[in-house]
C-alpha positions in Angstrom: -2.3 -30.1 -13.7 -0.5 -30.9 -10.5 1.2 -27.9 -9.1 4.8 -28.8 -8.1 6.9 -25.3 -8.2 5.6 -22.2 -7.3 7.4 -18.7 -7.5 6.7 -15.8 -4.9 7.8 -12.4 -5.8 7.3 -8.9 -3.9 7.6 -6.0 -6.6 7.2 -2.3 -6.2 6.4 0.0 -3.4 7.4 -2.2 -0.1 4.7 -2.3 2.7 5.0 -3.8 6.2 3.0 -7.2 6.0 5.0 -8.4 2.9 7.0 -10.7 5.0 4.3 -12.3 6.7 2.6 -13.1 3.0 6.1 -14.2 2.1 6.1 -16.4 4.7 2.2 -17.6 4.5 3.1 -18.8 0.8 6.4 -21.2 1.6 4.7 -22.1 4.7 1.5 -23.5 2.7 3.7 -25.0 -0.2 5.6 -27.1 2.6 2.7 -28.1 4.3 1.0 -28.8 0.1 4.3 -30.5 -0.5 5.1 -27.6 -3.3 8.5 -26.4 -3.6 9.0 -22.7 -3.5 11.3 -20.3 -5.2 11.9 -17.0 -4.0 12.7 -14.4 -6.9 14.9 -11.8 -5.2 14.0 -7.8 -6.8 10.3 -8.4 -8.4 10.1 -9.0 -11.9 13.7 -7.6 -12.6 14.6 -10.5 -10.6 12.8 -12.8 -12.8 13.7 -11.5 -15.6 17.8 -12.0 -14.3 17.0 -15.2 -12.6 17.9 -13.7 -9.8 16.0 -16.6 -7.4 16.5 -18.8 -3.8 15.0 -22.3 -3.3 12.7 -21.2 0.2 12.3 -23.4 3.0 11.1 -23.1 6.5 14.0 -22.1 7.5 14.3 -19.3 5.0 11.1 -17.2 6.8 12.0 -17.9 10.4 11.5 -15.2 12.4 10.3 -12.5 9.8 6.3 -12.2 10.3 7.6 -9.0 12.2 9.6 -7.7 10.3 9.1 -4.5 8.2 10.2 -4.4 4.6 10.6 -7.2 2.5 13.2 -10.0 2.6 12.9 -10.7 -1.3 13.8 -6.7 -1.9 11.8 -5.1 -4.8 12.2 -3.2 -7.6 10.6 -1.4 -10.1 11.1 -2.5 -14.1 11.3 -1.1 -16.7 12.8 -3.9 -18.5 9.9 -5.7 -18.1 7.2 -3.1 -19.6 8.9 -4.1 -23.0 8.0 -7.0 -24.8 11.5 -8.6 -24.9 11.7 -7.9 -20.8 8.2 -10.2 -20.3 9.6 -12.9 -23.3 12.8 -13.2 -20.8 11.1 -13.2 -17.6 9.1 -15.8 -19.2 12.0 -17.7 -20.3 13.3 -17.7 -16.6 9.7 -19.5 -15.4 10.2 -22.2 -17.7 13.7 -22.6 -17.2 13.3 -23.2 -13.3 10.1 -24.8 -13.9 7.3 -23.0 -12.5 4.1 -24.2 -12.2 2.9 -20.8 -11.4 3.7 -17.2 -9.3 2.3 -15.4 -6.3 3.1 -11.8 -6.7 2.9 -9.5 -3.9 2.5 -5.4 -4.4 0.3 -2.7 -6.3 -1.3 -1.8 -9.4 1.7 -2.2 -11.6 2.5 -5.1 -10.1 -1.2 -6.4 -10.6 -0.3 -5.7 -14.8 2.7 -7.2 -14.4 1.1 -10.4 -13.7 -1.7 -10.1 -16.4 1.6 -9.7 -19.1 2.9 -12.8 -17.6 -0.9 -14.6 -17.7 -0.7 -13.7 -21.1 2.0 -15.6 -22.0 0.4 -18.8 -20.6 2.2 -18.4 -16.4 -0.4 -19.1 -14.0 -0.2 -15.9 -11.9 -2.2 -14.9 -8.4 -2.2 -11.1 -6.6 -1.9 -10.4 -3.4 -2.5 -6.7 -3.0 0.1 -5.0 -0.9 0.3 -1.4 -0.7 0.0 1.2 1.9 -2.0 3.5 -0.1 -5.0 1.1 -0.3 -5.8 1.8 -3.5 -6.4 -1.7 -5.4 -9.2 -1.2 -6.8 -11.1 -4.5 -6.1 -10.4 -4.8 -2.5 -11.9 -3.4 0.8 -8.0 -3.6 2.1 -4.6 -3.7 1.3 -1.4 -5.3 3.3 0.6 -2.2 5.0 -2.4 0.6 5.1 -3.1 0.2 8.5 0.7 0.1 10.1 1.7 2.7 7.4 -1.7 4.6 8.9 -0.6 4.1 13.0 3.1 5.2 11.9 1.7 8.5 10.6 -0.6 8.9 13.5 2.0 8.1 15.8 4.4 11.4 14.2 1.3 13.7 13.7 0.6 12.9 17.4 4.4 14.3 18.1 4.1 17.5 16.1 0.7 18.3 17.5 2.8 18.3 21.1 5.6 21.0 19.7 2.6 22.8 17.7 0.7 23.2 21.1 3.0 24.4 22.8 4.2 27.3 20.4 1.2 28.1 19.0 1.5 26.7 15.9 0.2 25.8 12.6 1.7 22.7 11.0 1.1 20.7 7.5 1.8 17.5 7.2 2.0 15.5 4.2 1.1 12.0 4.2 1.8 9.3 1.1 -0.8 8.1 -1.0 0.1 8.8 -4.8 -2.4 9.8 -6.4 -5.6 8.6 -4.2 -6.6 10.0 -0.3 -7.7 7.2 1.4 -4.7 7.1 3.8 -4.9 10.7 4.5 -8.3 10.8 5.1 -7.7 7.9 7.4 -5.3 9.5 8.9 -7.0 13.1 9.5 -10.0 11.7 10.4 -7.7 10.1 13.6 -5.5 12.8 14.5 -8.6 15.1 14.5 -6.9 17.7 11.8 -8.3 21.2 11.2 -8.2 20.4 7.6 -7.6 17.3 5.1 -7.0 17.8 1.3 -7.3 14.6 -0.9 -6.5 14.6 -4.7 -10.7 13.3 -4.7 -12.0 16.1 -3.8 -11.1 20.0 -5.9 -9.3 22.3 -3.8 -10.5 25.6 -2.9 -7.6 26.8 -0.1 -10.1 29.3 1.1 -12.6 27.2 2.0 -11.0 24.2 2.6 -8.1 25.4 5.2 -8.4 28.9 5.6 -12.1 29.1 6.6 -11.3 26.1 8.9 -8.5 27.5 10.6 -10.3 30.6 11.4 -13.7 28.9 12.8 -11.1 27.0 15.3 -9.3 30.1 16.7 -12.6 31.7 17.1 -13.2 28.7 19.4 -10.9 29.5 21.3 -7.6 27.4 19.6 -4.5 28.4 18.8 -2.7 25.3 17.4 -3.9 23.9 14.0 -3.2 20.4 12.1 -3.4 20.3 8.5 -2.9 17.0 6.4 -2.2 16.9 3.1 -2.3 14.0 0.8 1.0 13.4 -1.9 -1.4 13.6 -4.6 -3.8 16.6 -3.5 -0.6 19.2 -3.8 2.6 20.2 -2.2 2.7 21.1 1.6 4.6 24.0 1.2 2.7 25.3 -1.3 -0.3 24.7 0.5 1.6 26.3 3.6 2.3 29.8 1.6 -1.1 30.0 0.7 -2.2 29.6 4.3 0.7 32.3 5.3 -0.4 34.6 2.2 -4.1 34.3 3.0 -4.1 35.0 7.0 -0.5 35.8 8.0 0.2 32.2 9.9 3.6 30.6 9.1 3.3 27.2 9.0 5.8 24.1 9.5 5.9 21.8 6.9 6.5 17.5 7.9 6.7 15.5 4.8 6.5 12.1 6.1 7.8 10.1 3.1 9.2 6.7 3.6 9.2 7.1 6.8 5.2 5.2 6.4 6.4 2.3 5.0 9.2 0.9 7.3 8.6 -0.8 10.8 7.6 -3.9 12.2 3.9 -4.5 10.9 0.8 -4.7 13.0 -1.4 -7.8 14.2 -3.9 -6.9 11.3 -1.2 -6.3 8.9 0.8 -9.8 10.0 -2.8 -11.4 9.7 -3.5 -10.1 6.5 -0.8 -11.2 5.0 -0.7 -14.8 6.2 -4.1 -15.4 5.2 -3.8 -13.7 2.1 -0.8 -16.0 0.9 -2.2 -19.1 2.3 -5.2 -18.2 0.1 -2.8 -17.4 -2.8 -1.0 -21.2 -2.7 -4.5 -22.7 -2.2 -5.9 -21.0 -6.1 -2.9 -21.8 -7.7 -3.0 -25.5 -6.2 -6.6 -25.4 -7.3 -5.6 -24.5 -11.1 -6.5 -21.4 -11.2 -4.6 -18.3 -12.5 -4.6 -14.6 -13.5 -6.4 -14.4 -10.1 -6.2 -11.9 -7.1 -7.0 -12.4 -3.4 -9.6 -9.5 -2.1 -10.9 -8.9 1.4 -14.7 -8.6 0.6 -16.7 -7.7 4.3 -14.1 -9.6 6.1 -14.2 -12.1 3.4 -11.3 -13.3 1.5 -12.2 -14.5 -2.2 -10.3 -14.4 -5.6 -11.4 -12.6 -8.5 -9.9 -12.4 -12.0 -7.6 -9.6 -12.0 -8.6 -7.9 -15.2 -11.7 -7.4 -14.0 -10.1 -6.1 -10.6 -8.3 -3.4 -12.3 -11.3 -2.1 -14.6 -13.2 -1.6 -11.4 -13.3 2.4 -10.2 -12.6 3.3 -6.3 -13.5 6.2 -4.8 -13.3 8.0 -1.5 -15.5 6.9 1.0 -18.2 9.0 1.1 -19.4 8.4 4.5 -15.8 9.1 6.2 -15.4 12.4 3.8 -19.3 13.8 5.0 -17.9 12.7 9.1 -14.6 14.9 8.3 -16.3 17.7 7.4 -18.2 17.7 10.6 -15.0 16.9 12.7 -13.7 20.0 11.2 -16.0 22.4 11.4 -14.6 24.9 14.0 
C-alpha cells in the first residue's frame, strides 16, 4: 500500500529531543512526498481531532528547543475501549495511512491498542528515564542527566562550604538508571535505586562515615523517585548519626531546556527512521538504538523484554563510594 498521510503524535512525559523527532518525521515525509498531520495533546488529541496539516515551515527553528511543540497529555479516555474506537474513528476520518508516536511505555501500549484496530503505528522511544525496555537509549536521558549534573554540581558548592550533607532526588519512576547515571558523575557518597533493597545503614550511613574518616566533611546523597522519599531518607540519616541534611527534589526541573547534540541527533535519526518503516509497510514497530545501531523491532515483543540495572556501572559505584 502507498503511504500518503502520516500522523505524528508526542504523548506522555515530555523529554527534550521531542522536537527534533518532530521535526525528523515532517522533514522526511516532505522530502517522501507524504503529507503530515500533527495531532496536538497525544492520543487525547486524536481522540478530539484536535490536529495541524505540518509543513516545513511548521518545525523551523525548533531542533533546539526543549519541550514539545505538539503538547502532550496523558488519557485516560483512551484506556477505555470507546476512547481507542474514537481515536480510531479520527485516523480514518483524516485519512491516515499510519502514526509515529513519540514518548514512554504507555505510550508504546497506546500504539499496540491502535495496531489492533488495524492503524499502522511506529515508536520512537522518548523518555528521560531510559527505561524502554528494548532499547540501549532513550530521547531526553542524557540532557535530563547534564541538567541534573549541572544543579548537583551547585549544591555541592553551598554543601562545601557549610559543611554539609545534602540529598538530592532525581526522576526516574520506578527504575535507577538516571540516578545511577547521575551519581556515578557527580561522584555522590551514596546512590539508592528502586533495583537494588535498601538497607540505610549500610547503604548511606556506613558511607558517610568512611568519607569523614577520610578526612571530608561535605557529603552528596542521590536518591532515585522510585527508591524512596528524600526526606525520609534524610531523617534516617539525621536519626542514625546526628547530621541534618538538605533535601533538593529536582522534579521537572530535568525535563525542560534546550536538548543536547546527542539528544537533537537522536531524535532526527530516530524519526527519519520512523517515516522510512512506515513507508516500507510496516507497523506495530519501534525504532531501538542497538550498539549504536538503529533497527525496528515489533513492539510487543519490546515491551515483554525485562531491563535491569547495569551491573557493571552499579559494581564501579560501589567502589567510587567506598570512603
Amino acid at each position: 500500500m502507498s503511504i500518503r498521510r502520516i500522523g505524528v503524535l508526542t504523548s506522555g512525559g515530555d523529554a527534550p529531543g521531542m522536537n527534533a523527532a518532530v521535526r525528523a518525521v515532517v522533514r522526511t515525509c516532505k522530502a517522501m512526498n507524504i503529507e503530515c498531520i500533527g495531532i496536538r495533546r497525544g492520543y487525547q488529541g486524536l481522540i478530539n481531532g484536535d490536529f495541524e496539516r505540518m509543513t516545513v515551515s511548521s518545525v523551523s527553528h525548533i531542533i533546539n528547543r526543549g519541550g514539545t511543540i505538539l503538547y502532550t497529555a496523558r488519557s485516560d479516555e483512551f484506556r477505555t475501549p470507546e476512547g481507542q474506537k474514537r481515536a480510531v474513528a479520527t485516523c480514518k476520518l483524516l485519512g491516515l495511512d499510519g502514526i509515529v508516536v513519540i514518548g514512554g511505555d504507555g505510550t508504546f501500549r497506546g500504539a499496540q491498542a491502535l495496531s489492533r484496530h488495524g492503524i499502522s503505528v511506529v515508536g520512537i522511544p522518548a523518555t528521560i528515564d531510559n527505561d524502554i525496555v528494548c532499547t540501549d537509549y532513550t530521547i531526553g536521558y542524557d540532557t535530563a542527566a547534564n541538567t541534573a549534573i549541572d544543579a548537583i554540581d551547585k549544591l555541592r558548592d553551598t554543601m562545601q562550604s557549610h559543611e554539609r550533607c545534602s540529598v538530592v532526588e532525581v526522576m526516574g519512576r520506578n527504575a535507577g538508571h538516571l540516578a545511577l547515571y547521575v551519581g556515578l558523575a557527580v561522584g555522590a557518597a551514596a546512590v539508592l535505586i528502586p533495583e537494588k533493597p535498601l538497607d540505610i545503614e549500610r547503604d548511606v550511613v556506613e558511607n558517610i562515615r568512611n568519607a569523614r574518616l577520610n578526612g571530608k566533611t561535605h557529603y552528596m546523597v542521590v536518591v532515585a523517585e522510585g527508591a524512596g522519599s528524600a526526606f525520609d531518607i534524610a531523617k534516617g540519616i539525621k536519626d542514625s548519626i546526628g547530621l541534618d541534611p538538605r533535601v533538593t527534589v529536582l522534579g521537572h526541573i530535568q525535563r525542560g531546556g534546550s536538548p543536547n547534540a546527542r539528544d537533537r541527533v537522536m531524535g532526527t535519526r530516530m524519526g527519519f527512521c520512523a517515516v522510512e518503516a512506515l513507508a516500507a509497510g510496516k507497523t506495530n514497530r519501534v525504532i531501538c538504538q542497538r550498539n549504536a545501531t538503529l533497527i525496528d523491532i515489533d513492539i510487543e515483543e519490546g515491551l515483554a523484554m525485562k531491563k535491569g540495572i547495569n551491573e557493571q556501572q552499579f559494581r564501579i559505584l560501589e567502589t567510587m563510594t567506598n570512603g
